[in-house]
N, CA, C and O atoms as CSV, one atom per row, in Angstrom:
chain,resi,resn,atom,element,x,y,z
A,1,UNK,N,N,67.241,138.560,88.363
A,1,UNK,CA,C,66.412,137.621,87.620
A,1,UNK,C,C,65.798,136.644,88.615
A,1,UNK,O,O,66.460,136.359,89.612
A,2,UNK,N,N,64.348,135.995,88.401
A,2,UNK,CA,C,63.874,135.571,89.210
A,2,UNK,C,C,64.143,134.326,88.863
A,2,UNK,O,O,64.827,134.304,87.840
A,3,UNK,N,N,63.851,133.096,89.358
A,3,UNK,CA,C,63.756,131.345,89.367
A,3,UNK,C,C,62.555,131.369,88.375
A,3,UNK,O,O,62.876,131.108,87.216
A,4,UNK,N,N,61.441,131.589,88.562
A,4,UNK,CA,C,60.226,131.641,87.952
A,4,UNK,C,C,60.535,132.306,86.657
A,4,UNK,O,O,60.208,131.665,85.658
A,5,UNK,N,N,61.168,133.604,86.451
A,5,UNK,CA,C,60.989,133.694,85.089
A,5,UNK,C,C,62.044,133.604,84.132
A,5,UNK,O,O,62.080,134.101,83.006
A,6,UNK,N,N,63.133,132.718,84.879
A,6,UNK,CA,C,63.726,131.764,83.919
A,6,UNK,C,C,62.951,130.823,83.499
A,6,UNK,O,O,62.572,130.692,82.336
A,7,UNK,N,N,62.573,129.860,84.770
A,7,UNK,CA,C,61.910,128.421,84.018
A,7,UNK,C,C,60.695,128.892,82.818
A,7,UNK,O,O,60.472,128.063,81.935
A,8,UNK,N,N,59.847,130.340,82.787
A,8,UNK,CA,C,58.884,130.535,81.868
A,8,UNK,C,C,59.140,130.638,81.011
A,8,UNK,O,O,58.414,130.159,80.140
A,9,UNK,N,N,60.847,131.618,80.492
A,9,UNK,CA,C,61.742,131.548,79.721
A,9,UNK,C,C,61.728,130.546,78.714
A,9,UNK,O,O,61.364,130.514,77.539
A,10,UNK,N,N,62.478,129.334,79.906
A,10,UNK,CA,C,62.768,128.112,79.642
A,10,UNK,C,C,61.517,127.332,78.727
A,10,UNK,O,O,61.800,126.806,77.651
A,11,UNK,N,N,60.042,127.317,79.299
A,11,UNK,CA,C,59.352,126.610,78.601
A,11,UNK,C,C,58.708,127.529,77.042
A,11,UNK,O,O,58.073,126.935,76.171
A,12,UNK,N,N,58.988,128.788,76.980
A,12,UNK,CA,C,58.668,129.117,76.082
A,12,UNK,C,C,59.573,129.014,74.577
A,12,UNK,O,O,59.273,129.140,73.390
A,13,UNK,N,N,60.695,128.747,75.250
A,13,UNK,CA,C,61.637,128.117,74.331
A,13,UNK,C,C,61.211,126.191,73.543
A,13,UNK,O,O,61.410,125.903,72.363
A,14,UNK,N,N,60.750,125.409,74.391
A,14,UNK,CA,C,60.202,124.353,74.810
A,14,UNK,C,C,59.264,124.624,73.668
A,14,UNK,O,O,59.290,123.839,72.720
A,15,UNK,N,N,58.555,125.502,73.653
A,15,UNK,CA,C,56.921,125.630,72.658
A,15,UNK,C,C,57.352,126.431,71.831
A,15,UNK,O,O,56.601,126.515,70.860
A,16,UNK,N,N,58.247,127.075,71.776
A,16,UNK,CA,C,58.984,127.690,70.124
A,16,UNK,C,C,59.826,126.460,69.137
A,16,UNK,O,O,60.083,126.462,67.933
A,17,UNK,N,N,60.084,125.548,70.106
A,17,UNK,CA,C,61.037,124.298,69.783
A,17,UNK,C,C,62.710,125.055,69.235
A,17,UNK,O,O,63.371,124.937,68.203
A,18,UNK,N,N,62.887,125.762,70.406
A,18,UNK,CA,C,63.849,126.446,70.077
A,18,UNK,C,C,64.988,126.137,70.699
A,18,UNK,O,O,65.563,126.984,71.384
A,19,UNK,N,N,65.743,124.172,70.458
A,19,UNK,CA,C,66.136,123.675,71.193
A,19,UNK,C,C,67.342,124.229,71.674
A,19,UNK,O,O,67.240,123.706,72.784
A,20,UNK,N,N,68.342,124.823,71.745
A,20,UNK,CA,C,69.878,125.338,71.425
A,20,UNK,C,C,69.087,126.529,72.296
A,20,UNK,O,O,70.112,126.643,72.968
A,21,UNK,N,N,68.325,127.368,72.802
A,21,UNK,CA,C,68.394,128.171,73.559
A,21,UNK,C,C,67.427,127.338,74.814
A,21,UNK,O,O,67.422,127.880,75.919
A,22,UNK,N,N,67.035,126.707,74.730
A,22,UNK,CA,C,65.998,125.905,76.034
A,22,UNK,C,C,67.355,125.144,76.247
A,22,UNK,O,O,67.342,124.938,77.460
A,23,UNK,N,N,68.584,124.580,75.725
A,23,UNK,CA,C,69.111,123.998,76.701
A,23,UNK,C,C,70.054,125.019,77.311
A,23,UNK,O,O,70.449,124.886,78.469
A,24,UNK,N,N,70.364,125.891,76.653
A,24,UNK,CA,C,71.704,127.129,77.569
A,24,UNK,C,C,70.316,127.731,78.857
A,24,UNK,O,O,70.667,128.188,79.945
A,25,UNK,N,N,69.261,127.649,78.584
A,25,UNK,CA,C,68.694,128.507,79.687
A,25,UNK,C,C,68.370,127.119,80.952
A,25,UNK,O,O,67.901,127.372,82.061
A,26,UNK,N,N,68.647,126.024,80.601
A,26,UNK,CA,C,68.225,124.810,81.288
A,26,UNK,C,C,69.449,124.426,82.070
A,26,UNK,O,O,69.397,123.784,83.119
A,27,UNK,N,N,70.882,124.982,81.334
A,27,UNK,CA,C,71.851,124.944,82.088
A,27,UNK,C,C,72.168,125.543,83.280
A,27,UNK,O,O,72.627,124.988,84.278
A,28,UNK,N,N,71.856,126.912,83.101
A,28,UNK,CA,C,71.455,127.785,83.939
A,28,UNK,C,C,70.800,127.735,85.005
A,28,UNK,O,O,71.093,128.402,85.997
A,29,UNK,N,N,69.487,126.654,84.913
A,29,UNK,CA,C,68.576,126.671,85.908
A,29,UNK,C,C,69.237,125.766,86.822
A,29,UNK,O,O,69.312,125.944,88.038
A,30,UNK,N,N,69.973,124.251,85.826
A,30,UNK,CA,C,70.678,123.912,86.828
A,30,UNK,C,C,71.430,123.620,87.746
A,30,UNK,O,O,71.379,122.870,88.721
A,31,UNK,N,N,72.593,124.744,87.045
A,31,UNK,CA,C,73.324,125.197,87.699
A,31,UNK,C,C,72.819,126.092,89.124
A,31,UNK,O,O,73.337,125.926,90.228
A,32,UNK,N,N,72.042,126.768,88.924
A,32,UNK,CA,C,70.911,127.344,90.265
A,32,UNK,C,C,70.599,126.554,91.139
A,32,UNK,O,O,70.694,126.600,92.365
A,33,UNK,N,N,70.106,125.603,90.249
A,33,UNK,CA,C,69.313,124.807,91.692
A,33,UNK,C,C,70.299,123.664,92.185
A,33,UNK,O,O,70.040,122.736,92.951
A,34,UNK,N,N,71.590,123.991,91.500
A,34,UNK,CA,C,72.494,123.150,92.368
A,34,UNK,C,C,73.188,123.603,93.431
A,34,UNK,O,O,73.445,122.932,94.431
A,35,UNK,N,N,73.647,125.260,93.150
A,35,UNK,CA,C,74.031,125.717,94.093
A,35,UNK,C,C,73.295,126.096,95.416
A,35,UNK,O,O,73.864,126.126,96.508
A,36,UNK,N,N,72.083,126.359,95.233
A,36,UNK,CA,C,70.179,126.150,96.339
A,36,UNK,C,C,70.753,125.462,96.799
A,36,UNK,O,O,71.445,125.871,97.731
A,37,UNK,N,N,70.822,123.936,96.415
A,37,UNK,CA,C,70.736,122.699,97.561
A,37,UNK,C,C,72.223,122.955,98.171
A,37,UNK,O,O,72.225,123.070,99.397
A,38,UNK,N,N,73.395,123.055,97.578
A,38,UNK,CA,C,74.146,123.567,98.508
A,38,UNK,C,C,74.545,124.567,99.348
A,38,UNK,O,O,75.648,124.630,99.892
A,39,UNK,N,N,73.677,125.326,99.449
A,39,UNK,CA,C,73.739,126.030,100.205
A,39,UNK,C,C,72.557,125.676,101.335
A,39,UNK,O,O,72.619,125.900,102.544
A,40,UNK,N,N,71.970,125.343,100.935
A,40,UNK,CA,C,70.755,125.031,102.000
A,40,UNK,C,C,69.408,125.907,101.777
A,40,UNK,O,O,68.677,126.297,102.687
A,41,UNK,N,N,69.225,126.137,100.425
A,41,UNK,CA,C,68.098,127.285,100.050
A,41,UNK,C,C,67.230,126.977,99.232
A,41,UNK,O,O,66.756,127.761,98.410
A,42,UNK,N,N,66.865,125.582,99.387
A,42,UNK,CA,C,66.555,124.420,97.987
A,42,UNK,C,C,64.675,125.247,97.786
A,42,UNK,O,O,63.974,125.217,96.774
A,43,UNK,N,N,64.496,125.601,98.530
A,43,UNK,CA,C,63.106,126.098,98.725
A,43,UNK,C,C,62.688,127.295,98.326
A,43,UNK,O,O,61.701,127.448,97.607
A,44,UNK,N,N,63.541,128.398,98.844
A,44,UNK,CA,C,63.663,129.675,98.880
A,44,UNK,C,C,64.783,129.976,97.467
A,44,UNK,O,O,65.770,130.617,97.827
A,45,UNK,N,N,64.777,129.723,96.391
A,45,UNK,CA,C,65.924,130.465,96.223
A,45,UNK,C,C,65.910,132.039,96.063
A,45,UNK,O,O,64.743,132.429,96.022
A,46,UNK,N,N,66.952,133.211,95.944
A,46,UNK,CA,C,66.863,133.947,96.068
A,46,UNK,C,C,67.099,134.737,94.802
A,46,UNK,O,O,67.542,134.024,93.902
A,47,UNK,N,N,66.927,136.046,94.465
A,47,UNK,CA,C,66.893,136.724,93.264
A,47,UNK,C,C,68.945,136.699,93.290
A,47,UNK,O,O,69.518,136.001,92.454
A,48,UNK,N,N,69.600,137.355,94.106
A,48,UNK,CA,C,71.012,137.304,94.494
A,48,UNK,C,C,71.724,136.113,93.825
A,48,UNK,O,O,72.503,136.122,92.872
A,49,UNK,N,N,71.241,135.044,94.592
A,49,UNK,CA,C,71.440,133.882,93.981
A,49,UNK,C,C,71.624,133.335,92.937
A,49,UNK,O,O,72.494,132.529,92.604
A,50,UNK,N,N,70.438,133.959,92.161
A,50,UNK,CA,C,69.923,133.586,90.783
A,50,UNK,C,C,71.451,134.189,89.978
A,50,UNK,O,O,72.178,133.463,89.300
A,51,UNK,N,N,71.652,135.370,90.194
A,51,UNK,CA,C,72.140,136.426,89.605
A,51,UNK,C,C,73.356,135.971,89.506
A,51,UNK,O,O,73.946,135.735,88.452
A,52,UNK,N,N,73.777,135.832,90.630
A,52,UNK,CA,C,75.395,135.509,90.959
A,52,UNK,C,C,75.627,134.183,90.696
A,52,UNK,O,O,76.704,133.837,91.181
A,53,UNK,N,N,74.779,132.890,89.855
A,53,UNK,CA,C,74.917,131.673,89.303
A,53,UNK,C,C,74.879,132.327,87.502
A,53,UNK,O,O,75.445,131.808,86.540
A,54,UNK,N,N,74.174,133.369,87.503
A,54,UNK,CA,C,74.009,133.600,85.531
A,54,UNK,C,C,75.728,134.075,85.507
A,54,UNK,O,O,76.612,133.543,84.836
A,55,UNK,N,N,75.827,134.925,86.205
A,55,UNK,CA,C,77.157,135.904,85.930
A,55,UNK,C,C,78.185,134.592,86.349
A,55,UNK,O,O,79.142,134.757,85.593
A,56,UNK,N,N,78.432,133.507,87.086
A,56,UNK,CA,C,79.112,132.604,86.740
A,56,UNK,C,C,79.238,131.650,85.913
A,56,UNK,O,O,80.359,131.220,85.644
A,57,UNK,N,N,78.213,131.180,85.399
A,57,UNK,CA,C,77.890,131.069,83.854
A,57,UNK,C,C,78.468,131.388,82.786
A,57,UNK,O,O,79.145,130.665,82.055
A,58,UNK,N,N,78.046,133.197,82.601
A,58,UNK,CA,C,78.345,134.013,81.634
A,58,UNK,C,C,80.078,133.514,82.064
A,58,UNK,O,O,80.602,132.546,81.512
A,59,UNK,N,N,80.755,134.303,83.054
A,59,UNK,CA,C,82.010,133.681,83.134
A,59,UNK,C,C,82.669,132.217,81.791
A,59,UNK,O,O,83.385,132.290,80.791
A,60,UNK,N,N,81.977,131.083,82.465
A,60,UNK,CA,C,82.622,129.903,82.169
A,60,UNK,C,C,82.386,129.810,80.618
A,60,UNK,O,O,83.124,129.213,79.834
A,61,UNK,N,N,81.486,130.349,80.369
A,61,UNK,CA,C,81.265,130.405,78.830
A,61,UNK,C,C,81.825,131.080,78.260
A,61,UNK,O,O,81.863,130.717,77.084
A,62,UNK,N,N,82.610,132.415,78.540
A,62,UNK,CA,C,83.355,133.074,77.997
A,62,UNK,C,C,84.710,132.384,77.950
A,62,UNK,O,O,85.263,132.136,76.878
A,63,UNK,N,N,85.153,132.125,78.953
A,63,UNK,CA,C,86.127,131.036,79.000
A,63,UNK,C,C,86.345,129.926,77.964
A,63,UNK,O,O,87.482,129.598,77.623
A,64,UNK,N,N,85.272,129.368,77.483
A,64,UNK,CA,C,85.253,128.240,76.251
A,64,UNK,C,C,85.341,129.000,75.099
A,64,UNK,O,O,86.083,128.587,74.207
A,65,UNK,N,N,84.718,130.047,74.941
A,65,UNK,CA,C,84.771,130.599,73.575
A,65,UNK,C,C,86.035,131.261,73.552
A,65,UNK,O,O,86.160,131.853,72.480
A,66,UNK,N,N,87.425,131.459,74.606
A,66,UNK,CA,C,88.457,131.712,74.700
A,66,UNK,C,C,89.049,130.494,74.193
A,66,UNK,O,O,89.455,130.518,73.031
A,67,UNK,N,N,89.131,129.746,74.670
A,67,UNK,CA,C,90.222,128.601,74.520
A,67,UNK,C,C,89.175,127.506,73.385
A,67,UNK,O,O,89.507,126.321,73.354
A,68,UNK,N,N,88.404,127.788,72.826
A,68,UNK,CA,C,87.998,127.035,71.795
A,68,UNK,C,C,89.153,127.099,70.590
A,68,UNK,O,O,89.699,128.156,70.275
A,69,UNK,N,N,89.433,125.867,69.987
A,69,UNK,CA,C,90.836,125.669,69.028
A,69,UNK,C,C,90.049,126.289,67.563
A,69,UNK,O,O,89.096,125.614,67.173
A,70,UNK,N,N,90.391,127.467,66.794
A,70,UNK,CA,C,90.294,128.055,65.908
A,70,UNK,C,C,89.371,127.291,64.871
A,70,UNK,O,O,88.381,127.776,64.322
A,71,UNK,N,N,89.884,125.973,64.696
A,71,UNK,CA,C,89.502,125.682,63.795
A,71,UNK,C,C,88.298,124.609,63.747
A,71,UNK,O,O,88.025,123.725,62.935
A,72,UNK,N,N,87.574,125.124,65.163
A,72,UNK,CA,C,86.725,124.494,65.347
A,72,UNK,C,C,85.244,125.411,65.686
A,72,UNK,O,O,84.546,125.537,66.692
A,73,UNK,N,N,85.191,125.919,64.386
A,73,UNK,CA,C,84.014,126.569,64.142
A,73,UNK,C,C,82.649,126.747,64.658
A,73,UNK,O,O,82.163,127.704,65.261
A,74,UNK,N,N,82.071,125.497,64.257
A,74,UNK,CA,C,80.705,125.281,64.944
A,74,UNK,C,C,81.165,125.173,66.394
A,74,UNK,O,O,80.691,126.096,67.057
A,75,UNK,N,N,81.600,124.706,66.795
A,75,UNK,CA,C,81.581,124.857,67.926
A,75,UNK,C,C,81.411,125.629,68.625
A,75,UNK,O,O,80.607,125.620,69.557
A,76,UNK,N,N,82.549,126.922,68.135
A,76,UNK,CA,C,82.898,128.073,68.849
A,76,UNK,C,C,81.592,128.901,68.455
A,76,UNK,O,O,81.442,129.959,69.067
A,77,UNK,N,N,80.608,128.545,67.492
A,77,UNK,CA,C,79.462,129.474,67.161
A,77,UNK,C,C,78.365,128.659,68.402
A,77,UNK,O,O,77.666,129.384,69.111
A,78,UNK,N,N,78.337,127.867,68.486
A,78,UNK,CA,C,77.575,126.980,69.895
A,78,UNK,C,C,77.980,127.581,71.303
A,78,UNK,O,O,77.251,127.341,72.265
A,79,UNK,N,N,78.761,128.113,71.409
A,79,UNK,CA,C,79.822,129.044,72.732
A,79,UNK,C,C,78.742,130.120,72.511
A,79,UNK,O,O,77.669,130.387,73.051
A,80,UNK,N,N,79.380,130.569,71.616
A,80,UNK,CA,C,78.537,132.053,71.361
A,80,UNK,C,C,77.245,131.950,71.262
A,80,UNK,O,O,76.681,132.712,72.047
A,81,UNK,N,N,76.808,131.563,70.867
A,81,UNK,CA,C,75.062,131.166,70.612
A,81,UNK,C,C,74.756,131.085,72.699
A,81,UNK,O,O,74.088,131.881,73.360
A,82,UNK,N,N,75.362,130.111,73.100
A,82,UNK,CA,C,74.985,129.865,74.523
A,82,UNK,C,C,75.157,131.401,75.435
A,82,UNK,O,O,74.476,131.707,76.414
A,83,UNK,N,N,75.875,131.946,75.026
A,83,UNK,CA,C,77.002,133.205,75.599
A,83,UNK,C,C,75.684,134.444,75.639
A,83,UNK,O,O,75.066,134.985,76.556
A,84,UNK,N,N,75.657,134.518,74.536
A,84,UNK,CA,C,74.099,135.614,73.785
A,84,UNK,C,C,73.251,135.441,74.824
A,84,UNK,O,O,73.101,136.205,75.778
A,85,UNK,N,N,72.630,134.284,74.586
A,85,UNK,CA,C,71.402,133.793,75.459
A,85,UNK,C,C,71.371,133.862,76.938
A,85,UNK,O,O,70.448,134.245,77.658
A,86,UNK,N,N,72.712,133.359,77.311
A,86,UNK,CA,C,73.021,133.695,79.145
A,86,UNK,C,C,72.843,135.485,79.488
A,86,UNK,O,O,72.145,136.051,80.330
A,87,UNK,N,N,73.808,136.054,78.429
A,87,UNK,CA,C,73.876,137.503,78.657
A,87,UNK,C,C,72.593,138.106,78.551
A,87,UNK,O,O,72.567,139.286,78.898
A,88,UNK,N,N,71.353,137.532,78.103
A,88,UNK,CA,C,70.161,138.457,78.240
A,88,UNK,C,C,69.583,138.801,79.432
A,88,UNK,O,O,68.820,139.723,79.719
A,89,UNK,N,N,70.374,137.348,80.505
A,89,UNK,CA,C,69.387,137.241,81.994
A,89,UNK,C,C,70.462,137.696,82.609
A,89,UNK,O,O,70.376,137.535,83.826
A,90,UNK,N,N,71.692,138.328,82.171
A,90,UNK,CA,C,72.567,138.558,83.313
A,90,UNK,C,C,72.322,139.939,83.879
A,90,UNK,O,O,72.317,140.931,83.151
A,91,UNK,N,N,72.066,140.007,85.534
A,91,UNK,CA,C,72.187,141.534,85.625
A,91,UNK,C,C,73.370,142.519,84.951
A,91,UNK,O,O,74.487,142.101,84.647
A,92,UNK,N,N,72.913,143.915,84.774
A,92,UNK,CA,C,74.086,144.806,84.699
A,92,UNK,C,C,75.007,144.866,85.066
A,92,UNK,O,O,74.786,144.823,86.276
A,93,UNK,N,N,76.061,144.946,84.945
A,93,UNK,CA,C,77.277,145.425,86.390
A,93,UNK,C,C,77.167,146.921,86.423
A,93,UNK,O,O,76.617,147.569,85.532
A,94,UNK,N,N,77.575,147.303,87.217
A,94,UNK,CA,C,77.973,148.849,87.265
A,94,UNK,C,C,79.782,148.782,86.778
A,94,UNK,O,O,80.611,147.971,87.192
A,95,UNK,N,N,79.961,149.715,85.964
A,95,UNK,CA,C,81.071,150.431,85.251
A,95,UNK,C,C,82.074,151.298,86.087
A,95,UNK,O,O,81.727,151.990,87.045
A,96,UNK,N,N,83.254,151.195,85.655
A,96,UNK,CA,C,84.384,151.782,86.645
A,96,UNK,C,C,83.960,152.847,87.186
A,96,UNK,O,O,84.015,152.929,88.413
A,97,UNK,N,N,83.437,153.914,86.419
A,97,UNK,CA,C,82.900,155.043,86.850
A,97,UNK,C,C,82.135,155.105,88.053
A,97,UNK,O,O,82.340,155.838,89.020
A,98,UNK,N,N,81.111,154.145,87.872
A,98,UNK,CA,C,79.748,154.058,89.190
A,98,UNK,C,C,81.024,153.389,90.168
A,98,UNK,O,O,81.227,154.080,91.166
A,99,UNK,N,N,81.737,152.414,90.078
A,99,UNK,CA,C,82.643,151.968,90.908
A,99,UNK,C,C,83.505,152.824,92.045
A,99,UNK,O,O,83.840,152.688,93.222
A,100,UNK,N,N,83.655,153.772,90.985
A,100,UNK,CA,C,84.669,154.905,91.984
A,100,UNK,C,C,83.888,155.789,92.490
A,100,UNK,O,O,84.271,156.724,93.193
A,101,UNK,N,N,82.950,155.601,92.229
A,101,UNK,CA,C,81.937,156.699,92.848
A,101,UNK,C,C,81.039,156.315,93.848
A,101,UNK,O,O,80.523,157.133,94.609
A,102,UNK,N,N,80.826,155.108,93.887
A,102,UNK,CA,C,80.776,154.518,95.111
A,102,UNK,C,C,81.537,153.909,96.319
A,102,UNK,O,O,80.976,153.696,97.394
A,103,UNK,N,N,82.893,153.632,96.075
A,103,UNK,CA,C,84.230,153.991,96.381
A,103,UNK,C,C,84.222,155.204,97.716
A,103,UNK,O,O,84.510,155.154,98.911
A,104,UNK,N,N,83.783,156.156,96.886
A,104,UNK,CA,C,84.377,157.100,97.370
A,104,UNK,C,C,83.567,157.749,98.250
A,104,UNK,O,O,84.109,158.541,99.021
A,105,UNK,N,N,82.118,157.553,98.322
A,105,UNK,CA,C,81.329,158.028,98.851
A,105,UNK,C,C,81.166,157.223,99.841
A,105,UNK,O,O,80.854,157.862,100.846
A,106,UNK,N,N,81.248,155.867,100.062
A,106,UNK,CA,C,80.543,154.513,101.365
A,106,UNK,C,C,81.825,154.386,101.659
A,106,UNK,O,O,82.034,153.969,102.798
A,107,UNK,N,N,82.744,154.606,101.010
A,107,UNK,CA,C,84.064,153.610,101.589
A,107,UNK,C,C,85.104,155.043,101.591
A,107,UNK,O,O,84.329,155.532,100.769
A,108,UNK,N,N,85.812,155.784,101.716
A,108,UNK,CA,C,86.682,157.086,102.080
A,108,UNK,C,C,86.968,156.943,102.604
A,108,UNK,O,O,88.115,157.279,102.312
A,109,UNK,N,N,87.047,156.334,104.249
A,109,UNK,CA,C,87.671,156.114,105.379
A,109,UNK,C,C,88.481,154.852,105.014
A,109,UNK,O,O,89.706,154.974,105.002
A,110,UNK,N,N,87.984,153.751,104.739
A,110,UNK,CA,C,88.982,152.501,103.908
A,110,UNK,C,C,89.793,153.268,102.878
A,110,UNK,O,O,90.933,152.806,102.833
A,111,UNK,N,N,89.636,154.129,102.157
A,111,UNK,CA,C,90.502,153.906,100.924
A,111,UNK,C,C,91.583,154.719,101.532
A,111,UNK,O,O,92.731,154.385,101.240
A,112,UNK,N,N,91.375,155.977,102.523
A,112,UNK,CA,C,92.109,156.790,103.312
A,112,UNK,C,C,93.627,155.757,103.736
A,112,UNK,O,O,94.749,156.229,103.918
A,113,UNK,N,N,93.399,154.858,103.784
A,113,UNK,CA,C,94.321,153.521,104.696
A,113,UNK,C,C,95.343,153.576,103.688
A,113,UNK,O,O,96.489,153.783,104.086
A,114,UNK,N,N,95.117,153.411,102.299
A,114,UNK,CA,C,95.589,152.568,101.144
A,114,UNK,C,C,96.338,151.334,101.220
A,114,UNK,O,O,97.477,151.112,100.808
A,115,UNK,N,N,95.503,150.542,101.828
A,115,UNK,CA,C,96.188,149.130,102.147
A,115,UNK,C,C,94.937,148.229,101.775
A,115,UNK,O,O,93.916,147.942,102.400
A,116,UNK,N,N,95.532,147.809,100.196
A,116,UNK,CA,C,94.631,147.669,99.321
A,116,UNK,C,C,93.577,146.179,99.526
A,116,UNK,O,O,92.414,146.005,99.160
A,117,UNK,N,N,94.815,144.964,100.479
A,117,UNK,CA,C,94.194,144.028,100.957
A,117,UNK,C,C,92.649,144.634,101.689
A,117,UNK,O,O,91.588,144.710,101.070
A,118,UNK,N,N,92.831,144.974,102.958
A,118,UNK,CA,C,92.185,145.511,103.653
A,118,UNK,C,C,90.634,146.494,102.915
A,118,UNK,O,O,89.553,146.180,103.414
A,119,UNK,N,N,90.618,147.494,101.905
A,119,UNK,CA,C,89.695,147.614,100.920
A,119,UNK,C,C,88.899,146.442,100.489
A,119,UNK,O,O,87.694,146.216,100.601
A,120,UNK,N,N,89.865,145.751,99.969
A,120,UNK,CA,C,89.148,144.779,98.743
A,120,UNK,C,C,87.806,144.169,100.161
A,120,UNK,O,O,86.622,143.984,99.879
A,121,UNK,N,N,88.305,143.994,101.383
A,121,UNK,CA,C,87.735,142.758,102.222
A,121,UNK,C,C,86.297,143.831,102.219
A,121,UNK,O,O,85.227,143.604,101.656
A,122,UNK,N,N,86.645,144.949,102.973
A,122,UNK,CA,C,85.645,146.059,103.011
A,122,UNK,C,C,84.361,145.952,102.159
A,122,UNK,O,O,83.194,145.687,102.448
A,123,UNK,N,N,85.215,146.359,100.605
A,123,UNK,CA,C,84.137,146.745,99.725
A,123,UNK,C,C,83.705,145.571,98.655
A,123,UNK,O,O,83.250,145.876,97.552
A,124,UNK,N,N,83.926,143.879,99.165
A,124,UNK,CA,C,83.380,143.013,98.421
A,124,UNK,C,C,82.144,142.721,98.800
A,124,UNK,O,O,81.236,142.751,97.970
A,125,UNK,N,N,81.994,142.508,99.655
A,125,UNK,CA,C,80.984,141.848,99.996
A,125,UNK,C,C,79.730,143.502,99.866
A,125,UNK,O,O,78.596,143.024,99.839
A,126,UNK,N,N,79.669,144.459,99.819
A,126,UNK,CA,C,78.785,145.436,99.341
A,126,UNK,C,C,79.109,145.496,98.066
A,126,UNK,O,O,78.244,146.230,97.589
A,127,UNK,N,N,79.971,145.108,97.043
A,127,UNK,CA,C,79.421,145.394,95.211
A,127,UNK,C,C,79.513,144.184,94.848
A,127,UNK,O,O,79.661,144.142,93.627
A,128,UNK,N,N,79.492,142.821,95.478
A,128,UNK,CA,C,79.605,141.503,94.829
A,128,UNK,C,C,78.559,141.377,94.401
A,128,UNK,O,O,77.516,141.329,95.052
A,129,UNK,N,N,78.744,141.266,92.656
A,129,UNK,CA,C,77.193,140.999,92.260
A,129,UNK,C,C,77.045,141.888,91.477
A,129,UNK,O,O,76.645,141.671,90.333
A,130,UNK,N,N,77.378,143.249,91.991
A,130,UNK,CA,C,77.169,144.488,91.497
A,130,UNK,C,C,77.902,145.160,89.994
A,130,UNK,O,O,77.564,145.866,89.044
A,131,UNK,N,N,79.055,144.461,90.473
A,131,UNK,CA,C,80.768,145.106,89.503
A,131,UNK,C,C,81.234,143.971,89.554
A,131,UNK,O,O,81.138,143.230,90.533
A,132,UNK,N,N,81.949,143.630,88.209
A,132,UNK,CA,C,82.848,142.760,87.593
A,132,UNK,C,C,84.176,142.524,88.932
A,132,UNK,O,O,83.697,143.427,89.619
A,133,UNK,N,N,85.001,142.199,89.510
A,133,UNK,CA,C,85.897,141.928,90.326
A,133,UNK,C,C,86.603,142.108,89.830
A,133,UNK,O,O,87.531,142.409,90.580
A,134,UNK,N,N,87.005,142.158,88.393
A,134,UNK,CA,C,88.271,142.830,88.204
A,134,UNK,C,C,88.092,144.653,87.838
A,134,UNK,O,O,89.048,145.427,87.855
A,135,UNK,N,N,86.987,144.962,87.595
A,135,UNK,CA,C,86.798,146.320,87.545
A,135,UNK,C,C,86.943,146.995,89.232
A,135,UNK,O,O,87.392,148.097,89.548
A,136,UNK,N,N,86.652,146.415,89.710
A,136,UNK,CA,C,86.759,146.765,91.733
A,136,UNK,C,C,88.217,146.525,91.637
A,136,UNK,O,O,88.922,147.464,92.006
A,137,UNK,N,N,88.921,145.252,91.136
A,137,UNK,CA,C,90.858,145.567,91.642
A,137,UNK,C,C,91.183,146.532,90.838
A,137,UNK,O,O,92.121,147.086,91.412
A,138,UNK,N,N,90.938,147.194,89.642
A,138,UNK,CA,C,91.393,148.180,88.982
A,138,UNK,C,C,91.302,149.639,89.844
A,138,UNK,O,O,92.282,150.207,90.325
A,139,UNK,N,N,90.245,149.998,89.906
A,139,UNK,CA,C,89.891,150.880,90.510
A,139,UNK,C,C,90.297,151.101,91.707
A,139,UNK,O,O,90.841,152.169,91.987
A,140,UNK,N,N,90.079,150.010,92.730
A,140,UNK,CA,C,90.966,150.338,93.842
A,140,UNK,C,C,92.485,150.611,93.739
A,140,UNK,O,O,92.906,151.523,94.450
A,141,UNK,N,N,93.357,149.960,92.966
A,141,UNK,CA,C,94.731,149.687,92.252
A,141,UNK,C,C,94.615,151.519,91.729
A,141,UNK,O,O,94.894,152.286,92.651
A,142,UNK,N,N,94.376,151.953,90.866
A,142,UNK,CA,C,94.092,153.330,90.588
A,142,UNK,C,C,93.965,154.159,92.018
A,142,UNK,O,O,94.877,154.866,92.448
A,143,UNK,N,N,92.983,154.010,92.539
A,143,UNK,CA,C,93.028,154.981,93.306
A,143,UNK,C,C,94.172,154.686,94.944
A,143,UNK,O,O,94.514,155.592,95.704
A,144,UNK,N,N,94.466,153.503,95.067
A,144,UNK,CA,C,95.508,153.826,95.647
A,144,UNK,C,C,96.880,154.301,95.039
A,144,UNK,O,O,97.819,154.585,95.782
């Protein structure tokens, strides 16, 4: 997802007056452009970037609509409502399947080891972003 076509997102929500989704997509943005300036990318941000701030997002919001107290309804429909809306801009992940199959094809000589620390270091930083992190410890966990 790009910077640009969130914020267009963002203002078309703005001119629908579609307040409850212009602010979950406004959260988003600034959550982005907070992590930009810390990193030092306040200018440039990057599509990666973008991606790997929605999918932490999506995260923390799932998290609230976990521990939201039962009997607090609207609320927990305000979780979800925000949750929906994040998940439209979140990239795909790839699925255990594509997981092990990429596994097995880039990485065979690591998994050959089965010293599962040593994997994980290998093959994060090539599917971060890509696959859920706990679908990568499963899979590795399986196939060792």
């Amino acid at each position: 997802m790009q910077m640009e076509q969130l914020q267009k997102e963002m203002i078309a929500a703005m001119k629908a007056h579609d307040k409850e989704r212009k602010d979950a997509i406004s959260s988003v943005i600034q959550a982005v452009k907070k992590i930009a300036i810390d990193e030092g990318h306040r200018d440039d941000i990057s599509e990666e970037l973008v991606n790997r701030v929605i999918l932490k997002e999506l995260k923390s919001v799932k998290e609230q609509i976990d521990s939201c107290p039962a009997d607090r309804q609207e609320l927990k429909a305000e979780y979800q409502f925000r949750y929906d809306v994040i998940s439209e801009y979140a990239p795909s992940l790839m699925s255990a399947e594509e997981v092990e199959r990429v596994l097995k094809e880039k990485f065979a000589d690591v998994l050959a080891t089965k010293n599962k620390g040593q994997i994980m270091k290998t093959v994060m930083p090539e599917l971060k972003g890509k696959a859920d992190g706990k679908v990568i410890n499963e899979v590795i966990t399986r196939l060792c």
